[in-house]
N, C-alpha and C positions, 0 to 999 in steps of 0.2 A: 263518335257516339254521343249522343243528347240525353241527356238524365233530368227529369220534370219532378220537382216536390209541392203536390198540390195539398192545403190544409185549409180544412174547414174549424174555423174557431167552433169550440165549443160542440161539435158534431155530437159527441155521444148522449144517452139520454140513460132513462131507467123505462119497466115496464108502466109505471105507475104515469108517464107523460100523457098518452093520449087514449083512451077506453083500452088501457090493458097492451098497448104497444109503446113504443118508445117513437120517437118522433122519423128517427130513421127507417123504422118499421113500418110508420103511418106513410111514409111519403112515398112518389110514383118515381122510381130511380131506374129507370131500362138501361142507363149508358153506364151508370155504377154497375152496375149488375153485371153487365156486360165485361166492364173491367176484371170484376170480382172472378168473373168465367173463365179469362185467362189468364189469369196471376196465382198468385199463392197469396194465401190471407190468413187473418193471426188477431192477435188481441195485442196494442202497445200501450204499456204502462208510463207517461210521457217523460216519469223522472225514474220511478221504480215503486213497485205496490206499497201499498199503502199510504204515498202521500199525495197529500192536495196537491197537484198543481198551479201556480201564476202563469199567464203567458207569457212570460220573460225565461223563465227558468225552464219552462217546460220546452221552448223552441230552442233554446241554448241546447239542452239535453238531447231533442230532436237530432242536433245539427253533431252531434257525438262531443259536445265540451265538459270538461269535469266543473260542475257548477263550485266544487269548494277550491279548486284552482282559481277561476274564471269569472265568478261571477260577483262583482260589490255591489247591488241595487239596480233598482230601474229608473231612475236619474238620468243616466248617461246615456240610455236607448231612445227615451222621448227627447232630449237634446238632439240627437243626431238627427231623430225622425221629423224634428221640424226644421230641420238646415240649419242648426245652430254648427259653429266651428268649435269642435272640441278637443284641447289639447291634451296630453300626458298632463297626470298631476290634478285636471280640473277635478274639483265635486261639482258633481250634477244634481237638480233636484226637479222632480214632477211639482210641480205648481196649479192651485187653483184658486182661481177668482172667488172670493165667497163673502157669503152679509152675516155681520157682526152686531150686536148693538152695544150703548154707551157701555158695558162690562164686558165684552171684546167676548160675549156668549155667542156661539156657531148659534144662527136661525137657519142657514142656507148653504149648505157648502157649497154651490156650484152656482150663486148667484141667479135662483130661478133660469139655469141654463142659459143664461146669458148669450142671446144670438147678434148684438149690433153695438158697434163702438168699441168693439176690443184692442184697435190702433189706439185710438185716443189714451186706452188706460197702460198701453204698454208705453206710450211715448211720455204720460207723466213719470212713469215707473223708470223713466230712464236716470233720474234725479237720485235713484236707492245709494247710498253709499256705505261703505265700513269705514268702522272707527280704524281700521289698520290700514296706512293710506301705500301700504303695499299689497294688499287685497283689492283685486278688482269685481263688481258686480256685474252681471252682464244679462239682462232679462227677456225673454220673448215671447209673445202670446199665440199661441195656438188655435183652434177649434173652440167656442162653445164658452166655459169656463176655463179652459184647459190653457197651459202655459210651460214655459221649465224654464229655471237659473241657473246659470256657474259661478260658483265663485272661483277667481282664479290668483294665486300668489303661492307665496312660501310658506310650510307649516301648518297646514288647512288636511282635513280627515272626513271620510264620509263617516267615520262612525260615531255616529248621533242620532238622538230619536227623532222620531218625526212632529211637525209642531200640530197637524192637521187631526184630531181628536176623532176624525171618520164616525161621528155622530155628529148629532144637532141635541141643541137642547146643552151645552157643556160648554166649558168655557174653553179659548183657543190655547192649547200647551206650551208650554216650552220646552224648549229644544234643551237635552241634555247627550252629556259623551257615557258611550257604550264601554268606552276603553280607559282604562286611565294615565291618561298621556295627553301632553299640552295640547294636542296640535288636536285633539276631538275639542277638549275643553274648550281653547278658544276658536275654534268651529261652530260648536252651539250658541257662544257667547255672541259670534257676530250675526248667523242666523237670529237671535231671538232680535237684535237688534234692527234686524234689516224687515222684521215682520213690524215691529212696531211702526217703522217708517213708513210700510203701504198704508198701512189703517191712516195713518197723517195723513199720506200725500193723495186718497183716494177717497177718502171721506169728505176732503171740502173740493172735493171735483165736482165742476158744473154738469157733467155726465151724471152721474151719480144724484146729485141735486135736483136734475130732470127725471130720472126713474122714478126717485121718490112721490113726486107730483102728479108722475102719470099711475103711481100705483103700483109700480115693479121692484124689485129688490135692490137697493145698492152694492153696486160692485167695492164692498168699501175696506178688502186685507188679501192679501195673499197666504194661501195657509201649503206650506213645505210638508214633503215627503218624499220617501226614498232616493236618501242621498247615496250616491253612488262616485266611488272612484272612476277617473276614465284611465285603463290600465292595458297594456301592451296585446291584446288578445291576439292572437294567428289569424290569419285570414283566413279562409275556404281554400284559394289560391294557395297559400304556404301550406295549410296542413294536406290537402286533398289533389293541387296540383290542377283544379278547373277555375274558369272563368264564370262567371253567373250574374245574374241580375234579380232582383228582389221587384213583385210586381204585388202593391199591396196599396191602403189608402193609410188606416192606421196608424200614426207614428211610432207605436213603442214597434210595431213590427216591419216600418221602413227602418227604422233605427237599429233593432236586431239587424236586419239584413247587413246596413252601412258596417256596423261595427267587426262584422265580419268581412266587408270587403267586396261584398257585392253591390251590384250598380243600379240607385235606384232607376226606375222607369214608369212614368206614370200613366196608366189607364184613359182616354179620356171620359171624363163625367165620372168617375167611383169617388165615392165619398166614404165608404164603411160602413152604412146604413145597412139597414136590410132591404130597402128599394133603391140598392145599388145597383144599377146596370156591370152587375160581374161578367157577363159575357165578355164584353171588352179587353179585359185581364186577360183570356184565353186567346182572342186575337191579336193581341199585344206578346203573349207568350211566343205564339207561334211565328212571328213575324221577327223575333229577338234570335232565336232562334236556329233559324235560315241565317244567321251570318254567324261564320267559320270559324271566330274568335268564340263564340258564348256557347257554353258549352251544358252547361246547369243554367233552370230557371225553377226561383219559389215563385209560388202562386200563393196566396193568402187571400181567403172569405170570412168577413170578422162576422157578416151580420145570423147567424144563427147563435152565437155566443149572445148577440144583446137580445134576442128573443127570448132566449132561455133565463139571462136575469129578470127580463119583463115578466114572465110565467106566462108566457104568449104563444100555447103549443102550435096554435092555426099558424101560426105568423112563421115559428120555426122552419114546419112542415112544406111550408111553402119554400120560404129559402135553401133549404134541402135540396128540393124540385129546382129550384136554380141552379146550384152547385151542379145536378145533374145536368142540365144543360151544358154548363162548361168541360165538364169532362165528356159528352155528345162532341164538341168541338173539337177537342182536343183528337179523340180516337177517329175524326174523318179529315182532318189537317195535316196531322206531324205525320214522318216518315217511321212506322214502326216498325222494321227492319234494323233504324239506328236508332231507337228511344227506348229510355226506363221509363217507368214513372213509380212513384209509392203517393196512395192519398191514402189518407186521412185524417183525425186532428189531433189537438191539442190537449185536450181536454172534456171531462165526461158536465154537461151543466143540465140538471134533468129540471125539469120542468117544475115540477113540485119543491123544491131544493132553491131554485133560482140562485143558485152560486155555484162553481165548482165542485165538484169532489173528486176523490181519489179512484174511482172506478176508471178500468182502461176504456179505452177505447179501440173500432175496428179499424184494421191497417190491411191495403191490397198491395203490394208487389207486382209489374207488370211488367211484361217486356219480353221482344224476341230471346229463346234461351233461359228465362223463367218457366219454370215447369209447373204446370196447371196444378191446382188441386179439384176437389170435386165438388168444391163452394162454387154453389152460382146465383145465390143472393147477397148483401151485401148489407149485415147488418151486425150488432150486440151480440145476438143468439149463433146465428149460422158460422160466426166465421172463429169459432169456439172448435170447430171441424177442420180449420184450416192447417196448414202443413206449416204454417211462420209459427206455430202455437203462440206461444205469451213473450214478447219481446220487451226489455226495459229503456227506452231513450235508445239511442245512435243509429237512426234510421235514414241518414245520409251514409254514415261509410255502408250500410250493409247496400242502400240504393247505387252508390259509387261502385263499390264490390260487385254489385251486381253487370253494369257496367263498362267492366274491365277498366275504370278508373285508381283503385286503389293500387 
């Protein structure tokens, strides 16, 4: 039996998104639909009603894990998701490239998106060190502005605040401990340390000294957040008993995956754009698959989530229209005699809002031995009628269950 978790980031909307429909509503989905036809459908709260969702927590949740067991931060997701090696013990931290001036005031957090020369600033960065010379730093740069650190040694804590003020216009913070216990204390202490070293060692970079001339922003501090313990989680395999593979571009959600123990596999050409050629994912799905061992595959669609922060309903609505393509694939490919599948997303990001909220979103159940209901469109409104009624997170084991995996 093959059990498929396809997620559309950010799917769900409000009426208010596009003349009076939501952007699921506005878009052409015939193979959604279709799905919708034969499964049972519901409304999934991705953590439990009333709260906002992150896509850390809410896939954690998705995947049936108790986030106050399980979850220290998203540090340790984006480490893993750009192939960083993460041991028991390390703190993790999301890192961004960002321009500072002489009073260490955020102009930029993201380094006017910085798209060229990001080796050059990770290979000066390789210079960061702690004052605690059993503390090791270990740095890597990502996509864009985007990066993550471990610090790795004895007596070291993720719980610390974040140095990254997530405005502009502010001066850059310091890191201070959540807990009161040495090992945050001097956690923060070495963090504020190792931020003042990027502004050193990235300010009088010849990279940097060429932006400015041509006119771009200097890549000139690293600014920290969400440090995260890397801590013993189950695997898919140990708690559920499948194999699986994670088929995604995103790192915090190749890094969910890894951390659970599924195996990345990369799409060719996806990037997590919204002019991502997602179709590939689906052919990639399918192809994983077909062999004996793999038994679960996620699917992950980030780019309707970054439509929905831009307030881009056209742009959404379209990507939408994509996602239906991949599930078109999917329902004329895999054997569904032996396949589950459950889509939907993570979270509700409507249009007008351009962030998250705690609104659910819609969830379809498919599969030989699922029993239809009388939803046969596939949207916010209609699947209010469905037979899942309103589920809270762990839509793995009920797709497992479904299955005959659990």
């Amino acid at each position: 039996m093959k059990t498929v978790l396809a997620i559309v980031d950010g799917l769900g909307g409000r009426p208010t998104d596009y003349n009076g429909k939501t952007c699921l509503e506005a878009a052409k989905t015939p193979n959604i639909d279709e799905l919708a036809k034969r499964g049972s459908t519901g409304l999934l709260d991705p953590i439990k009603p009333g709260v906002k969702p992150e896509s850390d927590t809410a896939h954690l949740s998705i995947f049936g894990y108790d986030l106050d067991k399980w979850y220290t931060g998203r540090g340790v997701f984006e480490a893993l998701g750009i192939g960083m090696k993460v041991k028991r013990g390390d703190v993790c931290f999301r890192t961004n490239f960002a321009t500072v001036d002489e009073n260490l005031n955020v102009q930029d957090r993201r380094a006017g998106r910085i798209q060229e020369g990001q080796k050059g600033l990770e290979g000066a960065l390789q210079d960061l060190k702690s004052s605690q010379p059993d503390v090791k730093v270990i740095f890597k740069a990502s996509v864009e502005h985007r990066g993550a650190l471990i610090l790795r040694g004895p007596g070291l804590s993720g719980q610390i605040t974040d140095i990254d003020p997530h405005e502009t216009g502010v001066k850059v913070g310091k890191a201070e401990p959540l807990a009161d216990e040495e090992s945050a204390k001097e956690t923060a202490k070495i963090v504020n340390e190792i931020v003042q070293q990027s502004h050193e060692i990235l300010s009088g970079l010849s990279l940097n000294i060429d932006r400015r001339k041509e006119g771009k922003l200097p890549a000139n501090i690293l600014l920290f957040r969400g440090a995260s313990e890397k801590i013993g989680i189950p695997s898919v395999r140990e708690r559920y008993g499948v194999n699986g593979v994670v088929i995604a571009a995103g790192a915090l959600y190749i890094g969910v995956g890894r951390a659970l123990g599924l195996e990345f596999k990369q799409a060719e050409g996806v990037t997590g754009r919204a002019d991502s050629p997602i179709i590939d994912k689906a052919k990639l799905a399918v192809k994983e698959l077909r062999d004996d061992d793999t038994g679960f595959a996620f699917i992950h669609m980030k780019g309707a989530d970054s439509c929905g922060h831009d307030q881009d309903a056209e742009a959404k609505i379209a990507y939408i229209e994509k996602a239906d393509e991949v599930v078109g694939y999917l329902l004329d490919n895999l054997d569904w005699n032996q396949t589950r599948i459950a889509f939907t997303g993570d979270h509700t990001t409507p249009i007008a809002v351009g962030d998250h909220t705690s609104d659910p979103v819609p969830i379809v159940f498919a599969g030989q031995d699922i029993t239809p209901d009388e939803v046969g469109e596939f949207n916010e409104k209609t699947v209010r009628k469905g037979s899942v009624g309103r589920i809270s997170g762990q839509v793995v084991p009920i797709l497992l269950g479904c299955s005959d995996k659990i």
